[in-house]
N, C-alpha and C positions, 0 to 999 in steps of 0.2 A: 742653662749654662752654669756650669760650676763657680766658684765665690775660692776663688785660689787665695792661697794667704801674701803671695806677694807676686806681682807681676814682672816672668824673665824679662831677661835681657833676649834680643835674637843678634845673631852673627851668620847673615845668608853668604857662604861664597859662592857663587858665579863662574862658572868660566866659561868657555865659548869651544865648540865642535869639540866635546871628550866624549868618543862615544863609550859606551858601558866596558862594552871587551877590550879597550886597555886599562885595566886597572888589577892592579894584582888579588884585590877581594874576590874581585868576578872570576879569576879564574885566569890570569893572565899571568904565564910565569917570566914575560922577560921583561917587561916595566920595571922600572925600582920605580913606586910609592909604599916606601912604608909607614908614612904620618897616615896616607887614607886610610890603610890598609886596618893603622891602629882605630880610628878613627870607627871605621866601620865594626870594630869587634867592640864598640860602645855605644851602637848607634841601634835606632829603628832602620832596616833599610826597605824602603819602598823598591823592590824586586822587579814590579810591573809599571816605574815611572815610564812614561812617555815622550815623547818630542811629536806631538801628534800636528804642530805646523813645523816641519823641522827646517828652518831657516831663522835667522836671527831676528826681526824684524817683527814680525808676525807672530812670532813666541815670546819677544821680550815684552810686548805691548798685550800679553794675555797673562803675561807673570804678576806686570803692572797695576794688570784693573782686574782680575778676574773675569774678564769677559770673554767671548768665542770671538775670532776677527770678522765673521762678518759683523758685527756691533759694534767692535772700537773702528774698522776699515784698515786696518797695518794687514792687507792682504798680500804683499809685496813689500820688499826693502827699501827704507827712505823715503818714505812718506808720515805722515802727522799720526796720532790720535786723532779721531771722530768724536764729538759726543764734548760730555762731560762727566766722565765718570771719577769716580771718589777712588784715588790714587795707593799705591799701599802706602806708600808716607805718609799719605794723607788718612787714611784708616790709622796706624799706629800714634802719629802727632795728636787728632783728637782725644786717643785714648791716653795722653801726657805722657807717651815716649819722647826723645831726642832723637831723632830720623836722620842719620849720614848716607851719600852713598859715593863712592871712587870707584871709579873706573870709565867701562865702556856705557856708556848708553843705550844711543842708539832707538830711539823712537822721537826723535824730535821733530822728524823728519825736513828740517831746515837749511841744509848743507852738512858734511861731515866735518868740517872746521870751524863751524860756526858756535858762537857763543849762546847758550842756552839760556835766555833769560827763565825770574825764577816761578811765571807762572804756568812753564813749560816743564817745571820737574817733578810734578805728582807727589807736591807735599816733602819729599825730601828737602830739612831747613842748612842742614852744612851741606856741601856737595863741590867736590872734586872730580872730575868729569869731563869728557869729552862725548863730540858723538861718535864717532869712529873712527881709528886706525889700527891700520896691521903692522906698522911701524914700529918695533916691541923696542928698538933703544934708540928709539928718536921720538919720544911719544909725547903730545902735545896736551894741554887740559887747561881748564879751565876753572877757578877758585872761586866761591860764591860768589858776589856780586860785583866781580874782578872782571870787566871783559876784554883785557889784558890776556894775551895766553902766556901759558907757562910750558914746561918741561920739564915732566920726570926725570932723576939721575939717573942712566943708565939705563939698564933692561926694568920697563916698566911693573913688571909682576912685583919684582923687589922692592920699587918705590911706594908703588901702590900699598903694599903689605906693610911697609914702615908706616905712609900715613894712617892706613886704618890702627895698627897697632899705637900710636899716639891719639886715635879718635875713640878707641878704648880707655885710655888710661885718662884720657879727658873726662870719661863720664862714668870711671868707676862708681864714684860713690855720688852722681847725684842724680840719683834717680833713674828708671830703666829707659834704655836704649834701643833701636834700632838702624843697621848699620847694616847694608850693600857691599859686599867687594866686588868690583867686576871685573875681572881678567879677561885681558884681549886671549895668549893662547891658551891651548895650541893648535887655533885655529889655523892655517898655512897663513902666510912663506914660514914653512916649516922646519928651516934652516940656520934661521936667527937666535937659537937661544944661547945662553951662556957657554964658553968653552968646554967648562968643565962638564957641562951638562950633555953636550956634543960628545963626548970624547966615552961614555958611559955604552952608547953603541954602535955598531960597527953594521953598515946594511947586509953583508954577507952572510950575518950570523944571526937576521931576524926571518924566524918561522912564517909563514903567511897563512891567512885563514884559508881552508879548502875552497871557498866560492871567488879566489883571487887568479883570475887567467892566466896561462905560461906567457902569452904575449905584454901584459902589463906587470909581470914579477919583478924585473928589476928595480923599474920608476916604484912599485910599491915598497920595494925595501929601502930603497934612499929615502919616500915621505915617512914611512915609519920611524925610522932611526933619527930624524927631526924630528916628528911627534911626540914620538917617547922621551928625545930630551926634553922639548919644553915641560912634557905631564910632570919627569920628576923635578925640573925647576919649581914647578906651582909644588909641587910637592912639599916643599920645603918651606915653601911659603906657608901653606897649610900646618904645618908644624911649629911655625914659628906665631899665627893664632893660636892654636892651641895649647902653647908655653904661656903667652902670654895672659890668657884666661884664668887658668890655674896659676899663676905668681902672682895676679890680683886676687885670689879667690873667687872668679867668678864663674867659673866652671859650671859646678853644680845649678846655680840658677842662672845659665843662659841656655835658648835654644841655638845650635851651633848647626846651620846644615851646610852641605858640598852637595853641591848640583849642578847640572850643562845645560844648554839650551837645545843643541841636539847633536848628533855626532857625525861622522864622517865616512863616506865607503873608504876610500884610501884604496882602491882596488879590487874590493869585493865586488862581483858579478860584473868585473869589468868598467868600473866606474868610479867617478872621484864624488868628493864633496857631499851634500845633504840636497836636500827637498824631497827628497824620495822615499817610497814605503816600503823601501828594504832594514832589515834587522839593523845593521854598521847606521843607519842616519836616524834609526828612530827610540834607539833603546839607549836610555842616560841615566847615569848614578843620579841617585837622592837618599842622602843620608841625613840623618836628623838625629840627633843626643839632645837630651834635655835629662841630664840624673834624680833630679831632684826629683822629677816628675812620672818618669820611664826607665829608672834604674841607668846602669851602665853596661848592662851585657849588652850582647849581636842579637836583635830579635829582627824578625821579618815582620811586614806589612803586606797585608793581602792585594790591599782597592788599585785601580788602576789611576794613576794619578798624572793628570795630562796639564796642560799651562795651564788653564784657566782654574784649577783645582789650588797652585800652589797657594794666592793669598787666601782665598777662605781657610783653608789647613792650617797655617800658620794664623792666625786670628783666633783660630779655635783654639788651636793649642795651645795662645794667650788667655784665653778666657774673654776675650775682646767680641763685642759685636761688627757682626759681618753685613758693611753696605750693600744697599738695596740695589746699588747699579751692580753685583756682581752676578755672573751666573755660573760659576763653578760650585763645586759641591766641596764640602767641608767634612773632612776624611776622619778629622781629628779624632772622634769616637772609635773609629775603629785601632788607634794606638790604643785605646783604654781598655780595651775589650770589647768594644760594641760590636755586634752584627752590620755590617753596611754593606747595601747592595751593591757590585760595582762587576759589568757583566765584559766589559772590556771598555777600551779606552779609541774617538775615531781618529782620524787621520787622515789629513787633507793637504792636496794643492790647489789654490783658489785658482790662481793663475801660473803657468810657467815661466820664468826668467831667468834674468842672469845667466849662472853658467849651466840650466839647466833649460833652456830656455826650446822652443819648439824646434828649431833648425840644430838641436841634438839629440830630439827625441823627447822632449819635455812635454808634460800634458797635465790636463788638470785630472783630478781624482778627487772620489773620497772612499776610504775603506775603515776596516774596524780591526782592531788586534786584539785577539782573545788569549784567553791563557793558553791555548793548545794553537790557533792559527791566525793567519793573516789574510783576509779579504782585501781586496781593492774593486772599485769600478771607476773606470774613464766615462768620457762622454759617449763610448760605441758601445759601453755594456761591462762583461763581466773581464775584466784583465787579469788580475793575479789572484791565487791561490793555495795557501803554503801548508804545510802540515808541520808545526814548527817543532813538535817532539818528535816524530819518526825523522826531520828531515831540518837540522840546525841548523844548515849553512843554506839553504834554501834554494838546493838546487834543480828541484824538481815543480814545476807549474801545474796545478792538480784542476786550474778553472776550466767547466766546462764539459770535468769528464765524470760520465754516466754514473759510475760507484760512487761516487761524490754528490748526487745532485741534489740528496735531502742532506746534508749541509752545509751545501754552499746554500740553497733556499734560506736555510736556518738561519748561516750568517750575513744575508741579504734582507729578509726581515730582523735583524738586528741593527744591521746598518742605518736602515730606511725608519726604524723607532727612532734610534739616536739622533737622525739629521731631524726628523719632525719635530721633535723636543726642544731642538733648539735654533727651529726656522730656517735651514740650510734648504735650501730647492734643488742646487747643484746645477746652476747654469753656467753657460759659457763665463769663461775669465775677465774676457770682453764686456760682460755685462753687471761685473761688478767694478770694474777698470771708468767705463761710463758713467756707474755709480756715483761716484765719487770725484769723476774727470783728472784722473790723475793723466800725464803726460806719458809718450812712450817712444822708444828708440826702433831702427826698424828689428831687434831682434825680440820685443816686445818688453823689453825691460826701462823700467821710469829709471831715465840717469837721473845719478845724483850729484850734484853739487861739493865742489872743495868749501 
């Protein structure tokens, strides 16, 4: 571990279901973000980040601890942490940061309005906070040791973004920091955002990705045209950190990332929402600037970087040691130059729910995303198979067939390394639902509590 001469500041934002392809860096010409956009032309961008549990719940709880969810058990939305593992507040506070985090939650698993007492928040010491709403200007939270609620003014990204920009200015100069934002969108009701921000696009005049049906085109341009406005609302909020980092001077030694939890079809291959191992739910920006340390151009990152990957990456890039309860891999080396092996990233559904739940076709899986394709296996054997450079919108299913069959083998023995490594069996949903004795609905979803 290197011996840095002074330890950043981090400023992680968060936001919820931005999948990669709306954002104008990636490629995306009808978004207005142009704070990412600048963002990313100073950043490391991790190219092959992942959302490899892509639902909220079970990726925020692997962001948390660096663990796989069969070990923390957040295998399904609204339910607890397992275990006891050493939290990333909790990793950054021993190493005498000041830990905030505002916003969404969401692994408390106690009810979505309920007050999170404080040995539920993994080491985060100020914390503004709810566990969940999609409520964006009615949004409720919760103030440290306050179990009183409160109410953001307005559309909650903006309030949020004033408080953390005041949890900055609280702790310019006393000593480094660590700070959460967590943005509810633009995860849907996709319709809520600011006027003005509405008013930027028009559904008639949003392009749609080639794998988006004639039959769901229209519903998809009305959630686009919400989408996009809430993206460029955070947008602006993103802008309005990054003003205010540079007017304290702290720019150069903070680490600043923008990253999703995982993204959205929005009507690709005929489908809404996330849990799924299509491209629109599993491929999410992560950008990272730290100048001081990684200059300020646009450089790329090789490693495949999945939830359980992000705290050790960020601990490295502190120079901070990385607790023994994590088991993600720590990328850091490869910003500096190092060689790191990283041969793809997996991807799992432990169980089906929600709105993706068996009675719509949901099913468990686990597959692998390589730099060139996408494997999947259900519980009946081999399901999907993509060629993701000859075929970007993935509209052709290659499992199964002959000319394929030494590497779908190949990325079958990848899979089946991966799952071994880190104790996956791959059994029924039911049998880790038993587990743990979580409760369920008859659509096989644990309701959650107001």
């Amino acid at each position: 571990m290197r011996d840095l001469p002074k330890k950043p500041n981090v400023v992680f934002l968060l936001t919820d279901q931005w999948r990669l392809q709306a954002l104008g860096y990636a490629g995306n010409r009808q978004v207005q973000t142009p704070n990412i956009d600048r963002l990313a032309a100073e950043s490391v961008n991790f190219r092959q980040a992942i959302s490899g549990y892509s639902v909220c719940c079970p990726w925020r709880a692997s962001f948390l601890t660096g663990q796989y969810p069969l070990t923390h058990g957040v295998i399904v939305n609204d339910v607890p942490i397992s275990g006891a593992p050493v939290g990333l507040g909790a990793a950054f506070q021993q190493a005498g940061y000041a830990t905030g985090y505002i916003g969404k939650w969401h692994v408390a698993g106690a009810g979505r309005s309920r007050y999170i007492p404080p040995e539920r928040r993994l080491g985060f010491q100020s914390f503004q906070a709810l566990e969940c709403s999609h409520d964006y200007n009615c949004s409720a939270y919760y103030a440290g040791d306050d179990p009183t609620p409160r109410h953001w003014q307005g559309y909650d990204v903006f309030a949020q973004t004033a408080a953390a920009q005041e949890f900055i200015r609280a702790q310019a100069h006393a000593g480094p920091f660590m700070l959460v934002l967590s943005w509810g969108p633009p995860h849907n009701p996709y319709e809520t955002a600011p006027a003005e921000y509405r008013a930027l696009y028009t559904p008639r005049d949003i392009a749609l990705r080639p794998n988006v049906p004639a039959a769901m085109a229209a519903r998809a341009r009305d959630w686009l045209a919400g989408y996009y406005a809430h993206c460029s609302a955070i947008d602006k909020s993103v802008g309005d950190i990054m003003q205010t980092l540079e007017s304290l001077g702290l720019a150069e030694d903070t680490v600043l990332v923008f990253a999703s939890d995982h993204g959205d079809m929005l009507g690709s291959q005929g489908m809404e929402r996330k849990q799924k191992p299509w491209e629109e739910s599993i491929r999410v920006p992560f950008l990272l600037r730290y100048p001081r340390e990684f200059g300020q151009e646009a450089r790329q990152a090789a490693p495949f970087l999945n939830a359980h990957d992000i705290m050790p990456t960020l601990l490295g890039v502190c120079g901070l040691p990385i607790p023994g309860s994590v088991e993600g891999t720590d990328f850091s080396p490869a910003l500096r130059g190092e060689a790191v092996a990283s041969e793809g990233a997996l991807l799992a559904c432990f169980h089906p729910f929600g709105e993706w739940h068996r009675g719509v076709g949901g099913r468990e899986y686990r597959g692998i995303r390589t730099r060139r394709y996408t494997y999947c296996r259900s519980l009946q054997g081999p399901w999907l198979l993509y060629d993701n450079e000859r075929d970007p919108y993935q509209l052709e299913n290659l499992v199964n067939l002959a000319a394929l069959a030494g590497i779908q083998r190949d990325l079958d023995a990848l899979l089946q390394r991966e799952l071994r490594a880190i104790g996956d069996d791959f059994a029924p949903g039911m049998t880790y639902i038993e587990r743990w004795g979580y409760p369920l609905d008859d659509t096989g979803t644990v309701p959650f509590r107001h």
